[in-house]
C-alpha positions in Angstrom: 91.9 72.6 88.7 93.0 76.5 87.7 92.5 78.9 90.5 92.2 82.3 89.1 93.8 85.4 91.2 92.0 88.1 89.6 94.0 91.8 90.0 92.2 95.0 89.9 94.5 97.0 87.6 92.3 99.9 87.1 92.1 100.6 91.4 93.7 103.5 92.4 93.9 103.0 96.0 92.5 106.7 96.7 95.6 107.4 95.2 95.7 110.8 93.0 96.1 110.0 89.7 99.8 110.1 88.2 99.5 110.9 84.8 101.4 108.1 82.8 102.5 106.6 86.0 100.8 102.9 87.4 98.1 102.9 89.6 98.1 100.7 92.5 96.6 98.1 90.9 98.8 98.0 87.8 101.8 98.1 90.6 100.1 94.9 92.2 99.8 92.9 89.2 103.3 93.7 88.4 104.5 92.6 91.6 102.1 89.2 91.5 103.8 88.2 88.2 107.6 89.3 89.4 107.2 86.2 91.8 107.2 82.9 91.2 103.2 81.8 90.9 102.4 78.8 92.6 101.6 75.8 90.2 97.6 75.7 89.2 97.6 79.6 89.9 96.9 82.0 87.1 96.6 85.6 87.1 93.9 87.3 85.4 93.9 91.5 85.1 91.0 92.2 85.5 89.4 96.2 84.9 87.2 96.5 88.5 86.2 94.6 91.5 83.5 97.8 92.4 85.5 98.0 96.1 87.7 100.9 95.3 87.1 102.2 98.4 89.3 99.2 99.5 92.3 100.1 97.9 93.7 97.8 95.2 91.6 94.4 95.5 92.0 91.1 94.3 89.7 88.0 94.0 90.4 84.2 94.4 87.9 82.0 92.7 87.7 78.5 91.1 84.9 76.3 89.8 83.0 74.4 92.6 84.8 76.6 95.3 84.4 79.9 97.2 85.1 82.9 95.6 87.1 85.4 98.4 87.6 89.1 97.4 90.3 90.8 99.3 91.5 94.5 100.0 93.0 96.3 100.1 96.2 94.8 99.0 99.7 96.7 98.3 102.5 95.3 95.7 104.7 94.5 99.3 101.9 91.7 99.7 102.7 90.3 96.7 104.6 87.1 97.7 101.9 86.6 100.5 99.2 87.1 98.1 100.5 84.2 96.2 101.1 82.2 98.8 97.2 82.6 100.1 96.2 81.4 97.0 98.9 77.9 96.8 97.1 77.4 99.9 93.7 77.9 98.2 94.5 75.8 95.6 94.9 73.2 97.7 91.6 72.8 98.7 88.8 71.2 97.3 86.2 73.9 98.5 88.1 77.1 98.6 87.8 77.4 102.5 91.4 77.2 103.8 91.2 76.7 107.8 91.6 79.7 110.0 94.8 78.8 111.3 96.5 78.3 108.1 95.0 81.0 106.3 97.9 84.2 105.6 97.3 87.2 108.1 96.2 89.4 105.1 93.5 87.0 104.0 92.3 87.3 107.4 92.5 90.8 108.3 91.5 92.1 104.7 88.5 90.4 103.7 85.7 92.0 101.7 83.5 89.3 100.5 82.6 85.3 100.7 81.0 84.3 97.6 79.2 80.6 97.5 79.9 78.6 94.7 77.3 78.5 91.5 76.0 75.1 91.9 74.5 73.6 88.6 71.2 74.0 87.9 
């Protein structure tokens, strides 16, 4: 099943804008796909995860699992980033154990999201 690593590319970070130069997120998604992504992870640019105060955020979801919205993130993260979400991948509910979970993931969480059950 496809994770999707969503990638605020409109986030600023608080940064002041830079005209014709990348925000943070922009930087982040560049950095994300510059590594090698982990097998059943795709990246998805997305234009706001509405947690800009957070810096540049991105979001883990998958069908039937937790969604997990993280922040803020910096382009340095990247290879961390993707392996948080390998790790994700891996299981069947989207909760990866405390002591396996990446320091980022948990020092940097913004929101837990249950998973839409069918109606």
């Amino acid at each position: 099943m496809t994770v999707l690593l969503h990638v605020c590319i409109t986030c600023r970070a608080g940064e002041v804008s830079d005209e014709g130069g990348p925000c943070a997120g922009s930087r982040l998604h560049a950095a994300l796909n510059s590594e090698h992504v982990p097998d059943g992870v795709t990246i998805v640019p997305v234009e706001c995860l509405s947690a800009c105060s957070r810096g540049a955020t991105i979001a883990l979801a998958s069908k039937g699992r937790w969604t997990y919205v993280y922040g803020p993130m910096a382009e340095s993260d990247a290879r961390d980033i993707l392996a948080g979400a390998a790790a994700y991948a891996e299981t069947p509910d989207g909760i990866v154990p405390w002591r396996k979970r990446i320091d980022i993931f948990k020092k940097n969480a913004i929101a837990r999201i249950p998973p839409i059950k069918d109606a």
